[in-house]
Residue frames relative to the residue before (quaternion, step in Angstrom):
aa qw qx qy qz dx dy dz
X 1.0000 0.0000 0.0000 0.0000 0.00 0.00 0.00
X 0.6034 -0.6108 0.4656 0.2145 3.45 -1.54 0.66
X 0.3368 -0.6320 0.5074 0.4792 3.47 -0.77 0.10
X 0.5944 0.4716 -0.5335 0.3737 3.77 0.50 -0.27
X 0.6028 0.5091 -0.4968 0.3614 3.96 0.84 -0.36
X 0.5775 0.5754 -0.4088 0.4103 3.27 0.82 -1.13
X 0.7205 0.5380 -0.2423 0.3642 3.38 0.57 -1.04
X 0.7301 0.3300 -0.3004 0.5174 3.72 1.06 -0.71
X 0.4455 0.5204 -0.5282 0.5017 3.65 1.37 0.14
X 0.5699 0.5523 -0.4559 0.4030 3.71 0.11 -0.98
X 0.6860 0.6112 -0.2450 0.3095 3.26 0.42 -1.96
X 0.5525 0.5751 -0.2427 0.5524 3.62 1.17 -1.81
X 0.7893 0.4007 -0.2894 0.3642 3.51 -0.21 -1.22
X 0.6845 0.5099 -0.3277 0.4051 3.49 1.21 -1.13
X 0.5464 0.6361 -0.3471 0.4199 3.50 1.55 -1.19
X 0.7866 0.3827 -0.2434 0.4190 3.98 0.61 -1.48
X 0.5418 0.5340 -0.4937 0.4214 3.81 1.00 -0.04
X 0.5839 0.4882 -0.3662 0.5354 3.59 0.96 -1.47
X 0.7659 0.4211 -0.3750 0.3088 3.59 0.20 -0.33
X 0.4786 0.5606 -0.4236 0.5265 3.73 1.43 -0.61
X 0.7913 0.4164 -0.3125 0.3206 3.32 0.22 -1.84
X 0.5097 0.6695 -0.3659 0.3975 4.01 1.28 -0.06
X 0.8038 0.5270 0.0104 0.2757 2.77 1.44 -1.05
X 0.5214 0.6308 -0.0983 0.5662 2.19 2.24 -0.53
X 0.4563 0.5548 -0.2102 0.6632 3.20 1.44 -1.42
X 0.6466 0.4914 -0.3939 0.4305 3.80 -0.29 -0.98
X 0.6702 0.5199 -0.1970 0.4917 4.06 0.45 -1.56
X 0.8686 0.2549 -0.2123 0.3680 3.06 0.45 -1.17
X 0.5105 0.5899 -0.3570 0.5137 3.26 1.03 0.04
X 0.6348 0.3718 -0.3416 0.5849 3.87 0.83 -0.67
X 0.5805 0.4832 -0.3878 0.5283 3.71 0.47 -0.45
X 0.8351 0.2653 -0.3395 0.3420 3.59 -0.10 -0.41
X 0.5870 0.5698 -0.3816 0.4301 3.22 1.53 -0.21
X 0.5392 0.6232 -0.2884 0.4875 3.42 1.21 -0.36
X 0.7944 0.3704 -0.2595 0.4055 3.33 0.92 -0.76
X 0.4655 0.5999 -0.4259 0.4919 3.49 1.69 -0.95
X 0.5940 0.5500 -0.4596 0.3654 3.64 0.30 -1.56
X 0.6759 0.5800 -0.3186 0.3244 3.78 0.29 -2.00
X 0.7653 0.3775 -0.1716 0.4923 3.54 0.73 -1.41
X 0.6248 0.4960 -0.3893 0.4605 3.64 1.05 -0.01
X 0.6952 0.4074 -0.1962 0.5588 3.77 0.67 -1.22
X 0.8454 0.2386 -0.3233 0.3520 3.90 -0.23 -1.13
X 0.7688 -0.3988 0.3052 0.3960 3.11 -2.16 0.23
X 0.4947 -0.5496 0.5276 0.4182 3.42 -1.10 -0.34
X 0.4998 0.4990 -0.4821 0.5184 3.58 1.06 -0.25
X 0.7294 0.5233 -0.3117 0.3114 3.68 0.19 -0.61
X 0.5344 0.5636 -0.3265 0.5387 3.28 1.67 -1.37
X 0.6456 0.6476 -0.2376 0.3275 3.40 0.81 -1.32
X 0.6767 0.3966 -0.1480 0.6024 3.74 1.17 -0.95
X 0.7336 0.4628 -0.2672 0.4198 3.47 0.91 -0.48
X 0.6971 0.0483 0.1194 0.7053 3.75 1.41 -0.51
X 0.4484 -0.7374 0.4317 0.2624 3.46 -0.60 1.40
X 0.6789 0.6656 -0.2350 0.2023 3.67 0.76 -1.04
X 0.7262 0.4244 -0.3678 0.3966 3.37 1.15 -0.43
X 0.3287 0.5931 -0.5331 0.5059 3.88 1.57 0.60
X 0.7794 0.3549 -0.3227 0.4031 4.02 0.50 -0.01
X 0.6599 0.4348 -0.2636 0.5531 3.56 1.93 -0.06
X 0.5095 -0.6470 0.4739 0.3117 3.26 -1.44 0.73
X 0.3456 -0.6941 0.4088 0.4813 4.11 -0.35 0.89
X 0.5434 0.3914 -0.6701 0.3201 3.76 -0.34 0.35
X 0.6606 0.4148 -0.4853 0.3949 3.99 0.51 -0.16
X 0.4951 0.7040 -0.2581 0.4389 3.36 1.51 -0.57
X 0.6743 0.2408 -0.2077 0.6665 3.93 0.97 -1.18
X 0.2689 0.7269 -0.3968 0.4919 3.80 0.99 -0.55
X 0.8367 0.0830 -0.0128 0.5411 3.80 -0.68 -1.15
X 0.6226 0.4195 -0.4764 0.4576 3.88 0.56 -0.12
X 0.4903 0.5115 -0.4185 0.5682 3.85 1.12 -0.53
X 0.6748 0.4744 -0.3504 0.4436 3.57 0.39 -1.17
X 0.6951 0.3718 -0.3899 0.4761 3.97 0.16 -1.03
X 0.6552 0.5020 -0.5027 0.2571 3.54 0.38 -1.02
X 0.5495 0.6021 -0.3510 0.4608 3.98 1.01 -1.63
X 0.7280 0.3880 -0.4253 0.3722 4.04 0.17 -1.62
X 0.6256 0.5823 -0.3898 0.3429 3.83 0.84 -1.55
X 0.7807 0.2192 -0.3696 0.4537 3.73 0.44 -0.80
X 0.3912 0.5024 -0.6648 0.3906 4.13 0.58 0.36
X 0.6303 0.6663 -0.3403 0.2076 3.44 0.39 -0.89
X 0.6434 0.4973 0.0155 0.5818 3.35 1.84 -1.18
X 0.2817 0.8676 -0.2872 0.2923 3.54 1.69 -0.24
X 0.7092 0.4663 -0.1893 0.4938 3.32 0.87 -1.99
X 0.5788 0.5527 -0.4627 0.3814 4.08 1.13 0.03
X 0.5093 0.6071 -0.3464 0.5021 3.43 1.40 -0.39
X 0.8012 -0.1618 0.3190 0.4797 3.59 0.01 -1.62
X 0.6967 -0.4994 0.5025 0.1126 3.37 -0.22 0.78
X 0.8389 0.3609 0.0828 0.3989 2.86 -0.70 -1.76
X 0.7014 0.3402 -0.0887 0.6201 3.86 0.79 -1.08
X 0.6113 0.5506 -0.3183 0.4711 3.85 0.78 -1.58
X 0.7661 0.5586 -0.2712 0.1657 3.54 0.19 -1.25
X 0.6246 0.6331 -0.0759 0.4509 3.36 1.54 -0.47
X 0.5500 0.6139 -0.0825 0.5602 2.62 2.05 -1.27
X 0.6289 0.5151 -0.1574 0.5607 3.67 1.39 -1.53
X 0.6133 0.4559 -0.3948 0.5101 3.63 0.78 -0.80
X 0.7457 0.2442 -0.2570 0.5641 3.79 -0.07 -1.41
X 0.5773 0.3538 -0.5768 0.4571 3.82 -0.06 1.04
X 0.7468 0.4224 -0.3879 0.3368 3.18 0.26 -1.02
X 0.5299 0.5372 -0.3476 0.5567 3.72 1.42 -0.95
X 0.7259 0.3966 -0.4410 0.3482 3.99 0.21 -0.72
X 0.5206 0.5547 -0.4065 0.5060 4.08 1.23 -1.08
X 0.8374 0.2370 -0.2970 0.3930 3.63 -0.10 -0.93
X 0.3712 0.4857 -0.5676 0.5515 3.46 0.86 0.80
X 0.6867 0.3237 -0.3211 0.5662 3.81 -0.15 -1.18
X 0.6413 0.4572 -0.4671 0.4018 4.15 -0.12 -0.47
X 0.8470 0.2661 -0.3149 0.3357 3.43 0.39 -0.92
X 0.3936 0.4353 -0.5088 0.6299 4.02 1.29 0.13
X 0.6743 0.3229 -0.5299 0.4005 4.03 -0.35 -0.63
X 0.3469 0.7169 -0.3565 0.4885 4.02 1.11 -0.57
X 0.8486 0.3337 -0.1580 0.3788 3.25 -0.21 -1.55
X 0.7134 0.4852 -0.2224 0.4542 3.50 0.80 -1.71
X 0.8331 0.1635 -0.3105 0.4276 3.66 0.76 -0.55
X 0.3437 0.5263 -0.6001 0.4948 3.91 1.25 1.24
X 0.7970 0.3062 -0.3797 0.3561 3.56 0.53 -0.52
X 0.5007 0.4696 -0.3903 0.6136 4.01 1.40 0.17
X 0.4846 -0.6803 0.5278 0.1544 3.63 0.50 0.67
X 0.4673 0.5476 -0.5314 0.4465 3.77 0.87 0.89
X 0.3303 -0.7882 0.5183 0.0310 2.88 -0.67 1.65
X 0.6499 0.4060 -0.3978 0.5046 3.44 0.66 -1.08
X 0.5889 0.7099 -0.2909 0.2543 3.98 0.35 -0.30
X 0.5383 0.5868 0.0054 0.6048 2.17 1.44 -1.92
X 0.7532 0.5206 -0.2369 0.3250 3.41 0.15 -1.22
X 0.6285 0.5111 -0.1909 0.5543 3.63 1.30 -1.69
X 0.4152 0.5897 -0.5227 0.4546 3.95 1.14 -0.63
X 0.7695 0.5324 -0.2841 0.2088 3.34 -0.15 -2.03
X 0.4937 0.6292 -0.2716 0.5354 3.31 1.77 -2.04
X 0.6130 0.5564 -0.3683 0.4230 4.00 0.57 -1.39
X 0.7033 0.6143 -0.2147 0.2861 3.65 0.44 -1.45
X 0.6804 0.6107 0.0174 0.4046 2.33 1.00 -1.87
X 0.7747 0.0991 -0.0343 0.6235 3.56 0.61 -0.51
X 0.3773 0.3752 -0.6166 0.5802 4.18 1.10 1.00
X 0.9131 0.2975 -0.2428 0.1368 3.52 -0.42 -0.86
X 0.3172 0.6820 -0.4087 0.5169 3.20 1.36 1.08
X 0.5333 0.4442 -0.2641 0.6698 3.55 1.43 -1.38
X 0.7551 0.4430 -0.3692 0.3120 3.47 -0.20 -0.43
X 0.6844 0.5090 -0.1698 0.4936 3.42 0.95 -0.83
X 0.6568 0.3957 -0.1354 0.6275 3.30 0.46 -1.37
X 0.7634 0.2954 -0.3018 0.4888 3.89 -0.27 -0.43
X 0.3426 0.6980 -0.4628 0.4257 3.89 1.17 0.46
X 0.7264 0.5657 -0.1224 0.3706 3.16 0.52 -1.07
């Protein structure tokens, strides 16, 4: 092999990560905006039927962290603006979601909601790739 192949293989590989890690970012950002919205707009009776945990919080921690997801979901989306400014922004989001993912992790492994529990992991699972890999 050439060094220019080697080089447009690199290139390929570099070309489809930047694209996963977009994508990811892209998911997780619509997820969290979906959920801030949920915890910002609906009743607590609803939050309440939909996810056991906010019947044990007070609803200003309740809008509180949905204010909070909405702010982390659009750092997350920053680097479309500027690079250069965006990128910092994407780190201390991605580092703040997978803080809230793994306590959301915990609180709904120990309320035995699985499906909850489960979408955390999906949450994990595709924040801390963006975090790592977009270190750099």
């Amino acid at each position: 092999m050439t060094t220019s192949t080697l080089t447009h293989q690199a290139r390929a590989r570099a070309d489809y990560l930047n694209l996963a890690l977009w994508t990811f970012q892209g998911w997780i950002a619509m997820f969290f905006i979906a959920a801030g919205y949920a915890k910002l707009t609906e009743s607590m009776t609803n939050l309440t039927v939909l996810m056991k945990w906010p019947a044990l919080a007070s609803e200003t921690f309740v809008r509180g962290l949905g204010v909070a997801e909405l702010v982390l979901a659009a750092m997350v989306l920053t680097p479309l603006i500027s690079w250069r400014f965006g990128r910092p922004l994407l780190l201390t989001a991605a580092a703040g979601l997978l803080a809230l993912e793994v306590v959301a992790l915990g609180v709904h492994a120990v309320s035995l909601d699985i499906g909850l529990a489960l979408t955390n992991v999906f949450l994990i699972a595709i924040t801390a790739p963006v975090l790592w890999l977009r270190r750099r």
